[in-house]
Residue frames as qw, qx, qy, qz and C-alpha x, y, z in Angstrom:
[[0.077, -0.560, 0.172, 0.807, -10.65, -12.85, 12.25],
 [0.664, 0.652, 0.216, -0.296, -12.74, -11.68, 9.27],
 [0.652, 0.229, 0.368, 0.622, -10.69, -12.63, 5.52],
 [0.157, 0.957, 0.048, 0.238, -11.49, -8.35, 5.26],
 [0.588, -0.775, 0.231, 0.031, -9.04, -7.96, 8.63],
 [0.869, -0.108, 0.407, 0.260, -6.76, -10.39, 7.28],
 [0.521, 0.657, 0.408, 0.362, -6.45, -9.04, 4.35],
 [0.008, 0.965, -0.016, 0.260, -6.06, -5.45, 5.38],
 [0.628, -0.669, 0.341, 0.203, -3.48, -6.13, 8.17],
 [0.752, 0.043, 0.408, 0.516, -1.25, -8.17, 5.61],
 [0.357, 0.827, 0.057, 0.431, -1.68, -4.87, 2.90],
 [0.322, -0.932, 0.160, 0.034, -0.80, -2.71, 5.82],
 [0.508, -0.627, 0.437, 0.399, 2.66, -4.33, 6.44],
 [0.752, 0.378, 0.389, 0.375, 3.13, -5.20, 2.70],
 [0.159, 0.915, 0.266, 0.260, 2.26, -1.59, 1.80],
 [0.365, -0.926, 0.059, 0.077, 4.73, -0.31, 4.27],
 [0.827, -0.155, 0.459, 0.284, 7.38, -2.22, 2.82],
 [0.535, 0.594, 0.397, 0.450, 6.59, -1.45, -0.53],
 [0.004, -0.997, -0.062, -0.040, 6.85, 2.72, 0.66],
 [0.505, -0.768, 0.334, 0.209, 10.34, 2.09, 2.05],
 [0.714, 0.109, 0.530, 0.445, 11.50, 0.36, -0.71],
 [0.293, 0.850, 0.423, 0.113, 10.05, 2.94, -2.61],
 [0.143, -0.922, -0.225, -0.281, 11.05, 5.72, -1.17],
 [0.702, -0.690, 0.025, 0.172, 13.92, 5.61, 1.78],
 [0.793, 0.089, 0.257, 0.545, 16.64, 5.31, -0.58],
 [0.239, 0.755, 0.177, 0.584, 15.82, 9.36, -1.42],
 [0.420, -0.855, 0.057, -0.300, 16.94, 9.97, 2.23],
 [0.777, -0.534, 0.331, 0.032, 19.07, 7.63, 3.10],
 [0.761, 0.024, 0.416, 0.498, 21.28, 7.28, 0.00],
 [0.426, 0.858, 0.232, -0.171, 21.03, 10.22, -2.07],
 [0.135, 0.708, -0.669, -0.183, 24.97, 10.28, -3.24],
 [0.670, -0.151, 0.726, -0.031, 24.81, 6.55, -3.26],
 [0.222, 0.159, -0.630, -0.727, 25.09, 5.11, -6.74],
 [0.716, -0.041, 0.023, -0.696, 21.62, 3.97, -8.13],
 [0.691, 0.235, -0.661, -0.174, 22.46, 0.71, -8.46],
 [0.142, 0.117, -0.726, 0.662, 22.83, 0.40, -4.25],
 [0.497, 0.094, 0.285, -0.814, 19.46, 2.07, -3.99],
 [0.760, 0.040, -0.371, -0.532, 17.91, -0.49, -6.36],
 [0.445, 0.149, -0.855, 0.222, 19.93, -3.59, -4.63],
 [0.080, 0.072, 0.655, -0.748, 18.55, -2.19, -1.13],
 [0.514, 0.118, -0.056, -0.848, 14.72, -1.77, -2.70],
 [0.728, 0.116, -0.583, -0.342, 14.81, -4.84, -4.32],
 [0.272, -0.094, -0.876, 0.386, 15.96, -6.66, -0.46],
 [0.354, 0.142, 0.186, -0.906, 13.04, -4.41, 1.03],
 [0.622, 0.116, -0.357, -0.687, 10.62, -5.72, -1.87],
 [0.422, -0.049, -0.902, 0.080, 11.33, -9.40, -0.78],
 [0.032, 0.284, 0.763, -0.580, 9.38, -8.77, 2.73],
 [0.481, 0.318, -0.033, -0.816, 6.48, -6.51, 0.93],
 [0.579, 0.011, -0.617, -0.533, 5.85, -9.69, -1.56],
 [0.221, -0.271, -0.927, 0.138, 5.94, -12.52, 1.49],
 [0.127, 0.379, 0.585, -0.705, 3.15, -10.40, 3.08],
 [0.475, 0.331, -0.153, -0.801, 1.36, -9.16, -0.24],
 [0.405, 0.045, -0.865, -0.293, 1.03, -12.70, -1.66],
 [0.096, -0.370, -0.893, 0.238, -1.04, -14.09, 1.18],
 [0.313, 0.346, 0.001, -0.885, -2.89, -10.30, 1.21],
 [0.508, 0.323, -0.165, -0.781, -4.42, -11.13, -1.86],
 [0.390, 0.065, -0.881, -0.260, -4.91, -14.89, -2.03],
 [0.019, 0.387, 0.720, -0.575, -6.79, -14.68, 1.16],
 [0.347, 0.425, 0.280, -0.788, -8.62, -11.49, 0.45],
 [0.275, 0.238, -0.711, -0.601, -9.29, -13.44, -3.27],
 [0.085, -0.317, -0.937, 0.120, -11.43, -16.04, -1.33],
 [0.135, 0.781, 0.563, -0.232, -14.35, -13.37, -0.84],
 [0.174, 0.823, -0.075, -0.535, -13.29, -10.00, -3.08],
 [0.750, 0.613, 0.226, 0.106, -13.01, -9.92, -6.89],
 [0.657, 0.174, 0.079, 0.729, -9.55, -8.65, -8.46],
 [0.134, 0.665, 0.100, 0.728, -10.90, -5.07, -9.27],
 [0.609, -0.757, -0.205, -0.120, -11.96, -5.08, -5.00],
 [0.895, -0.221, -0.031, 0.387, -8.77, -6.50, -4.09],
 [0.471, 0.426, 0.116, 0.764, -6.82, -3.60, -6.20],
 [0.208, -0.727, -0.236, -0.610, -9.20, -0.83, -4.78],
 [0.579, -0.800, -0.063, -0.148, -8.43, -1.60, -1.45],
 [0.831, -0.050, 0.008, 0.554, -4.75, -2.12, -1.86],
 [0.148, 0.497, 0.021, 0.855, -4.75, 1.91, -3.25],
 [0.422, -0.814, -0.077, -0.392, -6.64, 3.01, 0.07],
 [0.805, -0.478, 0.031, 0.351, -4.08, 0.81, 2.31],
 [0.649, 0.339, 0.055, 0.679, -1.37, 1.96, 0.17],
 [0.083, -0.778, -0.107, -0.613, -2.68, 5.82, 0.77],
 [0.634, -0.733, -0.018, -0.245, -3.30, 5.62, 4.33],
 [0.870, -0.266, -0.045, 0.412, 0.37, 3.95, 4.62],
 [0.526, 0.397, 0.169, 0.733, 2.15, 6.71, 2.62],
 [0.173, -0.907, -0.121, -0.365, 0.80, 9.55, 4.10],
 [0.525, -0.829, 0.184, 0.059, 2.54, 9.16, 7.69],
 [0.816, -0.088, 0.155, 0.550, 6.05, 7.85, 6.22],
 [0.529, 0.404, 0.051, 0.745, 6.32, 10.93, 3.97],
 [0.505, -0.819, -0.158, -0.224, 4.80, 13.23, 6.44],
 [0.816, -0.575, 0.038, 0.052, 7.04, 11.77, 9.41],
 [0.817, -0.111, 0.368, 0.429, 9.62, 9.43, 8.50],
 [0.493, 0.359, 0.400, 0.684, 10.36, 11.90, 4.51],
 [0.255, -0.410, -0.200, 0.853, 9.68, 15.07, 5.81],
 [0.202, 0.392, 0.595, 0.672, 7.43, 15.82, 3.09],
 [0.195, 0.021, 0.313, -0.929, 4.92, 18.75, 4.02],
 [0.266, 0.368, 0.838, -0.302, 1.46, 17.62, 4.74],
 [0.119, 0.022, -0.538, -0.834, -0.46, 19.06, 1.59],
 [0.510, 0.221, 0.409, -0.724, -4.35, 19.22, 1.16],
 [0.636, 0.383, -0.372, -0.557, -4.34, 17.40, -1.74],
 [0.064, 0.153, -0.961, 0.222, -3.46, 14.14, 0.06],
 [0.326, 0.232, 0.454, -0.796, -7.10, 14.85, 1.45],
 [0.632, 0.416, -0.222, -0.615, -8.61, 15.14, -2.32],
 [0.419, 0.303, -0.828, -0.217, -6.87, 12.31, -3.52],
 [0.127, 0.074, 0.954, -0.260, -8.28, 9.96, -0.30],
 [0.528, 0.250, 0.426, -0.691, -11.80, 11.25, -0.62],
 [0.548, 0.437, -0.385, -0.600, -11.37, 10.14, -4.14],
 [0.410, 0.062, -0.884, -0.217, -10.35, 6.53, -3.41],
 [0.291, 0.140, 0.690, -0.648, -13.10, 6.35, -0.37],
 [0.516, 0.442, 0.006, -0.734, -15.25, 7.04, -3.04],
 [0.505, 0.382, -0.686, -0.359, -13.82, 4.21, -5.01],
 [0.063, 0.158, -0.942, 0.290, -13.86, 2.04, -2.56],
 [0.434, 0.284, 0.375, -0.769, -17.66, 2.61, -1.97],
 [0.512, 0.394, -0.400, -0.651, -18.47, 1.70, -5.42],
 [0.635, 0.144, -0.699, -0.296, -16.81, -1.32, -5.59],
 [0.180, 0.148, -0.849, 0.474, -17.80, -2.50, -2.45],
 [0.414, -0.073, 0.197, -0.885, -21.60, -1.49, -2.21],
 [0.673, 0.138, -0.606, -0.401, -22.53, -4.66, -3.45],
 [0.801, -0.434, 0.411, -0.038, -20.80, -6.60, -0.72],
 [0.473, -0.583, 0.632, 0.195, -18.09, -8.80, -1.42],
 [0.319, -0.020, 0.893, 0.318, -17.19, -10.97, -4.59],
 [0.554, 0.533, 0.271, -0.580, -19.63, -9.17, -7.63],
 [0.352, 0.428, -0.526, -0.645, -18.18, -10.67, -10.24]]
C-alpha cells in the first residue's frame, strides 16, 4: 500500500473522529453542561490523535508539511460533508461545492510537483 493510501485512510478515520468530537455534542447534549460536552470531545479526541499521529509521520516520509496540511483540509472536507448532511441534519448547501473546488484546487498546486518539494 502506497505511503499516499496510508496516509489518506489514517486522515479519513482521524478526521472522522475529529468531526464527532467536534460536533456531536450539538445533538446529543445540547442541555448538557459544557463542561460534559468538552469531557466527551476531549475522550473522542484521544482516538482522532492515535490515528492522526501515524497519518502524518508516515505521509511525512514522502510529502512536505504544507502537502501534508493540504490534504488533511480535503480529507477533513470530504469527511464533514456526510456527518452534517446525514448524521447533523444540516441542509446540503452549494457552497460546500465552492469551498471543495477551492481546496481541489489547492491540492493541485501543492501537489503538481509530485511529492516532497521542499
Amino acid at each position: 500500500m502506497s505511503t499516499l493510501v496510508k496516509t489518506v485512510l489514517l486522515l479519513t478515520a482521524s478526521n472522522t473522529f475529529m468531526t464527532i468530537a467536534w460536533y456531536t455534542h450539538l445533538k446529543e447534549m445540547p442541555n448538557r453542561p459544557w463542561i460534559l460536552a468538552a469531557l466527551f470531545s476531549w475522550g473522542l479526541a484521544f482516538f482522532e490523535y492515535l490515528f492522526q499521529v501515524p497519518a502524518t509521520r508516515i505521509g511525512h516520509s514522502e510529502m512536505s508539511i504544507a502537502q501534508l496540511k493540504i490534504l488533511q483540509e480535503v480529507v477533513s472536507l470530504v469527511v464533514f460533508v456526510p456527518i452534517a448532511v446525514f448524521y447533523l441534519r444540516e441542509s446540503l448547501r452549494l457552497d460546500y461545492l465552492w469551498a471543495a473546488l477551492c481546496l481541489v484546487a489547492a491540492a493541485y498546486f501543492m501537489f503538481r510537483g509530485g511529492l516532497r518539494l521542499d
